[in-house]
C-alpha positions in Angstrom: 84.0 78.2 107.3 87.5 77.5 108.2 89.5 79.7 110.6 92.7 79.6 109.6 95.7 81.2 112.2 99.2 80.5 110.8 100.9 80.6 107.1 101.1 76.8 107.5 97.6 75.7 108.3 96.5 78.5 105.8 98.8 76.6 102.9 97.9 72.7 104.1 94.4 73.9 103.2 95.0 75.7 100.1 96.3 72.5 99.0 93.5 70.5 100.1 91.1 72.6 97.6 90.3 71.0 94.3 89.3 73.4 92.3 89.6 77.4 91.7 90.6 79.8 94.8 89.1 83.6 94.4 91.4 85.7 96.9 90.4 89.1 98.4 93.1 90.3 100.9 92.0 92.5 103.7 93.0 95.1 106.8 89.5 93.6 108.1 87.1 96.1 109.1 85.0 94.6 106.5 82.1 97.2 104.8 80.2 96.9 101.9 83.1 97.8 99.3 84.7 94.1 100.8 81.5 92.5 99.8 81.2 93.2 96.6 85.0 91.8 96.5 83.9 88.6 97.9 80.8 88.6 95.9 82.6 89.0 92.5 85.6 85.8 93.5 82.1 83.7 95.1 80.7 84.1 91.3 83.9 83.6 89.7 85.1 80.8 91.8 84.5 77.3 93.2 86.6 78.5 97.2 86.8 81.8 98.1 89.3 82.8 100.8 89.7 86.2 102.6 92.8 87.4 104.9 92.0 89.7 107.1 95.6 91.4 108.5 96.4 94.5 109.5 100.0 94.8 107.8 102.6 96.9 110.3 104.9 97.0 107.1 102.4 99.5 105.2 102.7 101.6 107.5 104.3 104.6 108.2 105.7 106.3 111.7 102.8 108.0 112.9 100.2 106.7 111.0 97.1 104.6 112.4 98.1 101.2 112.7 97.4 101.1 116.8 93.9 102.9 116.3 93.1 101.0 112.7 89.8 99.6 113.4 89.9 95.9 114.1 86.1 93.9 114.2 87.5 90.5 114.0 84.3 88.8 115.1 82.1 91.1 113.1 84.2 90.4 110.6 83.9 86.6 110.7 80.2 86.3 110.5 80.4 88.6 107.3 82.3 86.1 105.6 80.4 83.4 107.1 77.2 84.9 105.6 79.0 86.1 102.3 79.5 82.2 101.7 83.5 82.5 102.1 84.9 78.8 102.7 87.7 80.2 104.8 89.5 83.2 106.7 93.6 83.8 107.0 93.9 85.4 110.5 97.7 85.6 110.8 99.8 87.0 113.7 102.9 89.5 112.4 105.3 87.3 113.9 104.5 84.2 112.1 104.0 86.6 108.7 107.7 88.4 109.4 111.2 87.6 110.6 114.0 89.9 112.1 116.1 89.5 109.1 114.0 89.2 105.9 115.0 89.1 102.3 112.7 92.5 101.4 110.8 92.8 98.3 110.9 97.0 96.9 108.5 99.1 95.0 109.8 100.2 91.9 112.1 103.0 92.1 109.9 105.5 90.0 106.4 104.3 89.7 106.5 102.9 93.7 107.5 106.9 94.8 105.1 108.7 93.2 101.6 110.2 94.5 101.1 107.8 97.6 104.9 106.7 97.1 105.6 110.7 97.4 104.0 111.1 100.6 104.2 107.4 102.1 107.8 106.7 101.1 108.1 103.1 101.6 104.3 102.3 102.3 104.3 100.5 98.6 107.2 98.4 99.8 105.1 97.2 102.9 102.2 96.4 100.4 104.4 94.1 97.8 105.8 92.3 100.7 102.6 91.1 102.2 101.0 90.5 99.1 103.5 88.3 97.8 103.8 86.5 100.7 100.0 85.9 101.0 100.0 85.0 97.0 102.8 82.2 97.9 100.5 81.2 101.1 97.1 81.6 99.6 98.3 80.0 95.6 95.0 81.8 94.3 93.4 81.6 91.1 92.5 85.1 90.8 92.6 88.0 93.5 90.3 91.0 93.6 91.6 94.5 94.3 89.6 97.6 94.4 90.3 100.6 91.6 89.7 103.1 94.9 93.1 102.1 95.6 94.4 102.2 91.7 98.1 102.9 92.6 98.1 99.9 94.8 96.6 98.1 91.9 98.9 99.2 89.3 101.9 97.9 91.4 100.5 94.2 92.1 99.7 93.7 88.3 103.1 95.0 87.7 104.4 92.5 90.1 102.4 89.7 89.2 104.4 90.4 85.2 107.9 90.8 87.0 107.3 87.7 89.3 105.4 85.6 86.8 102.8 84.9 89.2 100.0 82.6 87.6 97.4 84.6 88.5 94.4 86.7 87.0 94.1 90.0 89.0 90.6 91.2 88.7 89.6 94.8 89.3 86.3 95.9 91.2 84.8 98.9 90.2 85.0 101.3 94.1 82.4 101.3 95.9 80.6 104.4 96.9 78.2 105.4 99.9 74.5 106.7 99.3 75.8 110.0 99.3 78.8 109.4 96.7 81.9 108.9 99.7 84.4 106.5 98.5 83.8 103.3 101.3 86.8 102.5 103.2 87.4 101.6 107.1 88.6 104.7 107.7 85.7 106.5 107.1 84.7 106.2 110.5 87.2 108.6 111.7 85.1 111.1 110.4 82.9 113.7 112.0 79.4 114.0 110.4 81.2 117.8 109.9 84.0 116.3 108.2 82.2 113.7 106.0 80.5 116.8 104.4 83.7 117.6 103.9 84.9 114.7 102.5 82.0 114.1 100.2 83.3 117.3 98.1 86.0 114.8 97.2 83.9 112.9 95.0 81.5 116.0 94.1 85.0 117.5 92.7 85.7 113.9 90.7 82.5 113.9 88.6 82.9 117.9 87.7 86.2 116.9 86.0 84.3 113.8 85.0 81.6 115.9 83.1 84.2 118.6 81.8 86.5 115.7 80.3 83.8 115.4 77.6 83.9 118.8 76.5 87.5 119.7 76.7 91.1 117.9 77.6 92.9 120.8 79.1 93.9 119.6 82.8 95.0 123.1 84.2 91.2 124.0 83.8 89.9 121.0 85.1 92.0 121.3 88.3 91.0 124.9 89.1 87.3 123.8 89.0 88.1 120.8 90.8 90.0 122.9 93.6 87.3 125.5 93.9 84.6 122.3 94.7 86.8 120.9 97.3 86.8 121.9 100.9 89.4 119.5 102.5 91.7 120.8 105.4 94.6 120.0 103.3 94.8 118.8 99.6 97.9 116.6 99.0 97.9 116.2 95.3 95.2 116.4 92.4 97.1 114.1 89.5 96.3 113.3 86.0 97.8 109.9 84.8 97.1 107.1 82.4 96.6 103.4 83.2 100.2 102.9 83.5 100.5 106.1 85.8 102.6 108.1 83.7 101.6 111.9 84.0 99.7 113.4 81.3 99.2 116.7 80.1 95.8 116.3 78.5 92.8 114.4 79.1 93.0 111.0 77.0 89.1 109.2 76.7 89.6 105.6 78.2 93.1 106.1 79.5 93.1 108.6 82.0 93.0 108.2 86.3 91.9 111.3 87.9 93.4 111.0 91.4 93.4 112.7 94.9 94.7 112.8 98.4 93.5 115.1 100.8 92.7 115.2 104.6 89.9 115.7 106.4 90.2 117.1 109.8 92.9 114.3 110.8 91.9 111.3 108.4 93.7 110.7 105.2 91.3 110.1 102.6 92.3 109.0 99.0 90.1 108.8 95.9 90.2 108.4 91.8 87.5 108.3 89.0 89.0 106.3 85.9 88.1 108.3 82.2 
């Protein structure tokens, strides 16, 4: 597996591949939500290559990019055993410059939901991804639907940009007891994960009552009366272009929400 520190090195062997690349960019902190990522590009793919970087430009002031979790050598030998061919490792400074042409969310669909609450946080995301796409040249990349807003925007920049490349969407991987897997959930308190696990208790209710009826108001209450967060952000209805809706539409609809838990920000969806 090749260790590869700078934009340059990463590109040089890029290059060098003959044949397919499967991409699955990273923050690191790799748990089993990452493997089936990795899994899905090693089945699809003849190279597979995972960057693991913890992009400053996502986040926000105040937010947890000093205590994000960082396992770099853990990290390593889960790729190593995953059968990943190599690992992009950057350094900000060789990813940034002081005075950089910027890339921007769109001005709508980038400041909604998570664009509402992290303005600018989409900008950070489209930034790093299109520089990793340019560094990386990838066949296909694999995203997560636990993240669905993130995933909305890189498929609309890959139309806007005219990137050759087939995005590939992994279904979101969920704990034994139904939490959504991400890095953060170690934060959490075993108090607070029974807390956060009425997050996705609150998803399948609305689920189950989308069969029977399409009225959102009355879905919401039931959801709301599940959940015991310390402080819900949104509950949002959209469709697969994240448009608001007004009524449940069967096979076009993203349940979504944003709540936190004690001090950790958790986010979650179910797709209808």
């Amino acid at each position: 597996m090749e260790i590869l520190k700078t934009p340059q090195k990463a590109l040089k062997y890029s290059k060098s591949l003959n044949g397919s690349i499967g991409f699955v960019p990273t923050m690191g902190a790799l748990h089993p939500g990452h493997l089936e990522l990795i899994k899905k590009a090693r089945d699809e793919n003849d190279f597979v290559i995972v960057s693991i970087f913890v992009n400053p430009t996502q986040f926000l002031p105040g937010e947890d990019l000093d205590k994000y979790p960082r396992r770099l050598e853990s990290d390593f030998e889960i790729c190593k055993r995953a059968g990943v061919d190599g690992v992009f490792t950057p350094n900000p400074k060789n990813i940034y410059s002081e005075d950089e042409i910027l890339l921007k969310a769109p001005k709508i669909k980038g400041y909604i939901l998570e664009g509402f609450f992290r303005p600018g946080h989409f900008d950070g995301v489209l930034q790093v991804v299109n520089k990793l796409f340019n560094i990386i040249k990838p066949t296909r990349a694999y995203f997560g639907k636990k993240d669905a807003q993130q995933l909305y925007l890189i498929k609309q920049m890959i139309k806007n940009f005219f990137f050759d490349i087939e995005i590939v969407e992994i279904e979101t991987v969920r704990g034994k007891d139904g939490l959504a897997l991400s890095s953060r959930n170690i934060y959490l308190s075993e108090k607070n994960r029974k807390k956060a696990l009425t997050i996705s208790k609150s998803l399948k209710k609305a689920a189950k009552m989308s069969i029977h009826i399409n009225d959102i108001e009355n879905i919401k209450k039931e959801m709301i009366k599940i959940l015991e967060v310390d402080k819900l952000q949104y509950i949002a209805f959209v469709d697969r272009d994240f448009n608001y809706i007004d009524k449940i539409i069967p096979g076009n609809t993203i349940i979504l929400i944003a709540a936190y838990v004690g001090k950790t920000r958790l986010i979650d969806n179910i797709w209808i």
